[in-house]
LUMRO-50128 format. One record per residue (C-alpha): residue in one letter; residue number from 1; x, y, z; chain. Coordinates in Angstrom, 3 decimals. Example, Ala and Ser with C-alpha at 12.3 -4.5 7.8 and 13.67 -1.06 7.14 Angstrom:
2
PAFI   res     n          X          Y          Z   chain
PAFI     A     1     12.300     -4.500      7.800       A
PAFI     S     2     13.670     -1.060      7.140       A
END
This chain:
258
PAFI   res     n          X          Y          Z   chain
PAFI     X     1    103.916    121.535     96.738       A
PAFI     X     2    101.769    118.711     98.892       A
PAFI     X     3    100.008    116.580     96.030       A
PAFI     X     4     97.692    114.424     98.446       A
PAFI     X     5     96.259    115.351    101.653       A
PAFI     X     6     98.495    113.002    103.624       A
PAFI     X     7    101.308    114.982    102.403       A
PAFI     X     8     99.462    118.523    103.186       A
PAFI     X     9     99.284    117.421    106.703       A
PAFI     X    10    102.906    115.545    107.327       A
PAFI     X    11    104.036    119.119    106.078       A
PAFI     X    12    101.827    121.531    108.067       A
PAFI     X    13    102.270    119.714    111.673       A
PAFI     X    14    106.327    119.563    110.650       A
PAFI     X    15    106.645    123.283    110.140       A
PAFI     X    16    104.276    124.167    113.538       A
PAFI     X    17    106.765    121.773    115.450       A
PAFI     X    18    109.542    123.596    114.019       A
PAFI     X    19    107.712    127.071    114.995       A
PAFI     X    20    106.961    125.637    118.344       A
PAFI     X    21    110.958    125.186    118.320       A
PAFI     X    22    112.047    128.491    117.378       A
PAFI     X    23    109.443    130.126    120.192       A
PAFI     X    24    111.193    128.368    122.883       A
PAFI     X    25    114.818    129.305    121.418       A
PAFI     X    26    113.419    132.837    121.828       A
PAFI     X    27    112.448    132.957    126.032       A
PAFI     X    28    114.169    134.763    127.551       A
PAFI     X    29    114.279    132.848    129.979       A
PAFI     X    30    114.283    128.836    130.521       A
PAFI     X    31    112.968    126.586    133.162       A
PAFI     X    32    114.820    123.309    133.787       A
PAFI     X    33    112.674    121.518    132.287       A
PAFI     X    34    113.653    123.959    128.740       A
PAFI     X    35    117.398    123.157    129.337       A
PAFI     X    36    117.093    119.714    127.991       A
PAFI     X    37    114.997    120.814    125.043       A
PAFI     X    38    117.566    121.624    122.594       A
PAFI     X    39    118.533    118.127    122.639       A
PAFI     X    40    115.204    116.638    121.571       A
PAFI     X    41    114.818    115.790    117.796       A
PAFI     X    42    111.814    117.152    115.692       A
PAFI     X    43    111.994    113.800    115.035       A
PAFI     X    44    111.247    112.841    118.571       A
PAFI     X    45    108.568    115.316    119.469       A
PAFI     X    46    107.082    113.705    116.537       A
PAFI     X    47    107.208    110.051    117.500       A
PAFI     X    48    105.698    110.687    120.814       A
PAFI     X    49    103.348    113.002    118.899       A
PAFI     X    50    102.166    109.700    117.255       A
PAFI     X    51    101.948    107.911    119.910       A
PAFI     X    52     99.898    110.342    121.743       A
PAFI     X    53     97.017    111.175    119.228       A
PAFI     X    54     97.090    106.825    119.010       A
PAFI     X    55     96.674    106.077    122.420       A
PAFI     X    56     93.426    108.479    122.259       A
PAFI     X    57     92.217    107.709    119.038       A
PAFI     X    58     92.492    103.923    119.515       A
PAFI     X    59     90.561    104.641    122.325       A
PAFI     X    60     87.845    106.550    120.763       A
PAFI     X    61     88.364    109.570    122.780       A
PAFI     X    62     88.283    112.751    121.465       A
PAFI     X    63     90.162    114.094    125.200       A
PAFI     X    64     93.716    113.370    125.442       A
PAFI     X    65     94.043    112.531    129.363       A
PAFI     X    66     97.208    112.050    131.568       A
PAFI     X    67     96.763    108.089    131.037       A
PAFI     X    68     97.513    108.436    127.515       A
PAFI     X    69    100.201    110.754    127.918       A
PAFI     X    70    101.877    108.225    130.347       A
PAFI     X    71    100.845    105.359    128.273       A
PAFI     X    72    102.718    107.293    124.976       A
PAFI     X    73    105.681    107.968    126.766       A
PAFI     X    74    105.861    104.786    127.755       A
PAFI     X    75    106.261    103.458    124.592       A
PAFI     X    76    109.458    105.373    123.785       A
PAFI     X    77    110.863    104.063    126.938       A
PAFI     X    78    114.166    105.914    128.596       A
PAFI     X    79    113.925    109.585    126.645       A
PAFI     X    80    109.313    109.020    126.801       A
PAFI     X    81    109.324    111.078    130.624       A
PAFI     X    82    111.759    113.649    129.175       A
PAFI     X    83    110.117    114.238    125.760       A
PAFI     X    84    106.530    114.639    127.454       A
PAFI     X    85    107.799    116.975    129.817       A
PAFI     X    86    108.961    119.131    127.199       A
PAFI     X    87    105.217    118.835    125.031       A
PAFI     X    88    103.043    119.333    128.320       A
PAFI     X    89    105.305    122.576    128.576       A
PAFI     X    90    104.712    123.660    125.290       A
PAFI     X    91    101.013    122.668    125.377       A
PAFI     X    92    100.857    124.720    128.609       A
PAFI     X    93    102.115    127.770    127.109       A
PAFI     X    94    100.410    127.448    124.020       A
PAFI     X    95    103.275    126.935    122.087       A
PAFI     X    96    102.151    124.164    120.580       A
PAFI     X    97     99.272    124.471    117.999       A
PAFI     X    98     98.846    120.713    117.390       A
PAFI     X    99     96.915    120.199    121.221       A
PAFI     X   100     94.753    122.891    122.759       A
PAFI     X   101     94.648    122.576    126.653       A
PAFI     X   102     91.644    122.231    127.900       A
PAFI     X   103     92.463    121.791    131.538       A
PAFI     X   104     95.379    122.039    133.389       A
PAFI     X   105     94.609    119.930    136.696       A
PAFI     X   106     93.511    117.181    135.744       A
PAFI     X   107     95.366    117.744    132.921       A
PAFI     X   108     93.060    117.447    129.733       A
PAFI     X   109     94.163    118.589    126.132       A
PAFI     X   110     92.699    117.520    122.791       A
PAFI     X   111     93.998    118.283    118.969       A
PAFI     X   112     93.487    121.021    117.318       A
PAFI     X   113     91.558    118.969    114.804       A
PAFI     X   114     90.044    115.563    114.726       A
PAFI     X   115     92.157    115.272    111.163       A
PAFI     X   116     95.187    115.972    112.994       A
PAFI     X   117     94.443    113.304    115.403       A
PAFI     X   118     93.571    110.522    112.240       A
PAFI     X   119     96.717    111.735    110.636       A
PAFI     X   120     98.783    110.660    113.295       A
PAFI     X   121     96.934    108.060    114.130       A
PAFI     X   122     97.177    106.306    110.661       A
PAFI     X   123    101.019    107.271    110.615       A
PAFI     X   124    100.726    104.846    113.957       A
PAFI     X   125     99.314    101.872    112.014       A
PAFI     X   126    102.333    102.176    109.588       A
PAFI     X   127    104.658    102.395    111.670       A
PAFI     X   128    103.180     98.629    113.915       A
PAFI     X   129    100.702     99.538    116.170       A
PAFI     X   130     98.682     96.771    117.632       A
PAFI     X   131     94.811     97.680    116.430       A
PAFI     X   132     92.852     97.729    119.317       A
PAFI     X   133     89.923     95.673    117.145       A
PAFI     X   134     90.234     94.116    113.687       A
PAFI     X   135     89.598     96.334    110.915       A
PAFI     X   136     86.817     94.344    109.240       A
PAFI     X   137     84.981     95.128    112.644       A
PAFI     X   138     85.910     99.108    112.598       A
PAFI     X   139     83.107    101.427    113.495       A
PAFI     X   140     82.375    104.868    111.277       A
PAFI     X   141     85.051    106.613    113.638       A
PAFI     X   142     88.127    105.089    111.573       A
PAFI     X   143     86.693    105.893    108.634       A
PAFI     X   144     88.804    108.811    107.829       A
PAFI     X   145     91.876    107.032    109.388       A
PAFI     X   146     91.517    104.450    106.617       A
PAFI     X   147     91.190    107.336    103.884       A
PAFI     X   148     94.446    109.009    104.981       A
PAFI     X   149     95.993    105.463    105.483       A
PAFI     X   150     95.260    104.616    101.787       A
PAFI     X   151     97.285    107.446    100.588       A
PAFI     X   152    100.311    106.338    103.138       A
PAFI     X   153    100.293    103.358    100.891       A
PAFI     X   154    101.565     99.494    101.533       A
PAFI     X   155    103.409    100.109    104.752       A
PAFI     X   156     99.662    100.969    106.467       A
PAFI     X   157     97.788     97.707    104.505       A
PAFI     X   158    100.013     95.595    105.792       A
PAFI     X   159    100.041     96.573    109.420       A
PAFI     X   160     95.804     96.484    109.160       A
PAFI     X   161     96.977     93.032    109.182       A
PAFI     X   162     99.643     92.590    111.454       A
PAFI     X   163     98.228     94.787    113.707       A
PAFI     X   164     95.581     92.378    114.892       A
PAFI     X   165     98.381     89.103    114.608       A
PAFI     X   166     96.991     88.148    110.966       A
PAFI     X   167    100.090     87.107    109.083       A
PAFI     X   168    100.441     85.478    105.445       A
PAFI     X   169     98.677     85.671    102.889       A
PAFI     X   170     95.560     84.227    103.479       A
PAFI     X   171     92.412     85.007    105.770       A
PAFI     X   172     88.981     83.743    106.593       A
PAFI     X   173     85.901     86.053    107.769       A
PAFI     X   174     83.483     84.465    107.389       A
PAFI     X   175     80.954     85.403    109.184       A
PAFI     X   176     82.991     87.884    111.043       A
PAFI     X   177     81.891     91.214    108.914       A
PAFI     X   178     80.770     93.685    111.688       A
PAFI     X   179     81.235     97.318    113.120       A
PAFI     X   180     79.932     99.933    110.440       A
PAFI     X   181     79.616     98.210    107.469       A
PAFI     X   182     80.819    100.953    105.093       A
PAFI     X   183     83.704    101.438    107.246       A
PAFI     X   184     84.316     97.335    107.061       A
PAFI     X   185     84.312     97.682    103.379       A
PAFI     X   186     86.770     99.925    103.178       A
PAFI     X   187     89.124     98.421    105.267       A
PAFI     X   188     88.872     95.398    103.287       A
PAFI     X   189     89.475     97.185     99.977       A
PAFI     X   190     92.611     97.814    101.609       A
PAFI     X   191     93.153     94.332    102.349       A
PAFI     X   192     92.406     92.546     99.043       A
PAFI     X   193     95.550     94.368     97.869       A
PAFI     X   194     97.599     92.779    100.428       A
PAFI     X   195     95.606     88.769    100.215       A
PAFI     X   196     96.002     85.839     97.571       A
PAFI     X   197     93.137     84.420     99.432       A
PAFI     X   198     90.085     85.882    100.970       A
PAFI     X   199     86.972     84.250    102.678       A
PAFI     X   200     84.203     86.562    102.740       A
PAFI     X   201     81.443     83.749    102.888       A
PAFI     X   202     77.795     84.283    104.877       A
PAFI     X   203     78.135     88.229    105.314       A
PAFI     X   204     75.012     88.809    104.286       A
PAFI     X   205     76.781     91.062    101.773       A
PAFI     X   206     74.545     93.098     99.497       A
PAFI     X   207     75.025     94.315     95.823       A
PAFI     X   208     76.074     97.373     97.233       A
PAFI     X   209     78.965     95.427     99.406       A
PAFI     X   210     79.469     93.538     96.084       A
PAFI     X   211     80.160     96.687     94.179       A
PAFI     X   212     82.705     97.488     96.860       A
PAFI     X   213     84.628     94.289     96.410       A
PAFI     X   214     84.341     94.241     92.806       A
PAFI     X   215     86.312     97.948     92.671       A
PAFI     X   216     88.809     96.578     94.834       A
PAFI     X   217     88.948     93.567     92.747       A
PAFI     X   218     89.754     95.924     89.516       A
PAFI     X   219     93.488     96.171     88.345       A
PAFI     X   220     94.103     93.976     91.957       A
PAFI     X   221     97.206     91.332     90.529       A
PAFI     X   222     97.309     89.864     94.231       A
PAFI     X   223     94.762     88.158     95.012       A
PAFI     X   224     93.908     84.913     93.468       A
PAFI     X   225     91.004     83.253     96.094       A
PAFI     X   226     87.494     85.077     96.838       A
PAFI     X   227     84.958     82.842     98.299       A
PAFI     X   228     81.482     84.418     98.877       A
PAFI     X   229     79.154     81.583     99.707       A
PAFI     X   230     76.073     82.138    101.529       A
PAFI     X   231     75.596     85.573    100.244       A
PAFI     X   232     72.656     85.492     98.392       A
PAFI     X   233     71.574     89.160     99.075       A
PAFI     X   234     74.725     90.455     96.642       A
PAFI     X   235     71.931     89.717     93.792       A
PAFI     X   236     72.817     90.011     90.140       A
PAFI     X   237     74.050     93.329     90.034       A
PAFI     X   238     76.523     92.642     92.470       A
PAFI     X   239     77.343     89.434     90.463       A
PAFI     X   240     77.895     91.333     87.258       A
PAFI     X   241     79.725     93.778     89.090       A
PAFI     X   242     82.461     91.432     90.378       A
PAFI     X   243     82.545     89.326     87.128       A
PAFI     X   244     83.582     92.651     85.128       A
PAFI     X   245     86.029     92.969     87.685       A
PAFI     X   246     88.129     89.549     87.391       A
PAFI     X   247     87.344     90.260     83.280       A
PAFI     X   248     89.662     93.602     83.680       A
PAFI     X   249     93.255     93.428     82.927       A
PAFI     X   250     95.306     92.689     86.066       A
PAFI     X   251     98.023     94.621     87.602       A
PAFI     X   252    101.144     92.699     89.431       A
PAFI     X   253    101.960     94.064     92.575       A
PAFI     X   254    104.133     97.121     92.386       A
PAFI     X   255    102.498     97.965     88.716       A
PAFI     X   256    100.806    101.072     88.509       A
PAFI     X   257     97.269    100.491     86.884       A
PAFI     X   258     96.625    101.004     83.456       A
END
């Protein structure tokens, strides 16, 4: 049985892919374009799947539109064509419950869900996507991303970073704190567990910012440098707030919290 909701969905899309599968087996008859399916990989469908809902979501579109198909197939290079050939097919003939068509000239589909789309999406982000903005600057409409991304674990924390060229261990935002500030925060929960050193200075961050940063900060063996200058609205709650935090035992990387 799933045990987190990232699980819940990687099983639920694998089994309709599957069912999409065993529909097709069943036609009785097969285009040409079916005559090449049997060679395709779950594992395939899925990859361009991924690539797909990211090319929209990245985008902030809701409607999945040729140019992201073409763009997604592009990305799996020689077998992209011949895999999207066999989704728009499926899609077409609603065989595949993932996408609902919307139109089919232009052709316009969208996911079933907007979950399903952030699933994939932060499945994307593990697996190297370039972000298409850094995540301290994410607006509200990653916010669930990050939530399913948390549960994917380190693999998705450390492409947040790589994803938008940051490597080591260190990085400096100061100032740089934009987008939807809740939706900032959480991203860079995320990324204290990946930084020894982290410049947060004139933010304007407020106690409830602080509060943020100070539960990241608990049980968090990693990093070892927080600068906050110039961020006199975190007040004295937020002060108290982060100095419990650094006063709770530490966890090594790896460790599971006490």
């Amino acid at each position: 049985m799933p045990v987190t909701i990232v699980e819940l969905y990687d099983i639920a899309t694998k089994s309709i892919i599957k069912r999409s599968e065993t529909r097709q087996q069943r036609r009785p008859s097969r285009e040409s374009t079916q005559e090449s399916e049997e060679s395709h990989t779950r594992v395939d469908l899925i990859r361009l799947l991924t690539s797909i809902f990211y090319q929209a979501h990245s985008a902030s579109q809701l409607v999945i539109t040729k140019a992201h198909l073409d763009a997604a197939a592009r990305q799996l290079e020689g077998e992209g064509e011949r895999l999207l050939e066999v989704l728009v097919q499926r899609v077409l003939q609603d065989e595949l419950p993932l996408l609902n068509l919307l139109q089919a000239e232009p052709l316009q589909m969208q996911a079933s869900h907007l979950a399903v789309q952030e699933f994939y999406c932060a499945k994307a982000i593990c697996e190297g996507q370039s972000l298409p903005t850094p995540p301290w600057q994410f607006t509200a409409w990653w916010a669930n991303t990050l939530k399913l991304g948390e549960e994917m674990g380190p693999a998705f924390r450390r492409n947040l970073l790589a994803g938008v060229g940051v490597t080591g261990d260190a990085l400096s935002l100061e100032g740089q704190i934009g987008g939807h500030r809740p939706t900032a925060l959480l991203a860079l929960q995320q990324l204290m567990a990946q930084l020894r050193s982290l410049d947060l200075s004139n933010n304007s961050l407020g106690a409830t910012e602080a509060q943020a940063i100070a539960e990241a900060l608990e049980g968090n063996g990693q990093l070892q440098s927080l600068i906050l200058d110039v961020n006199a609205m975190i007040g004295d709650d937020g002060v108290s707030a982060i100095a419990d935090s650094l006063l709770a035992p530490q966890v090594k990387p790896g460790q599971a919290k006490p």
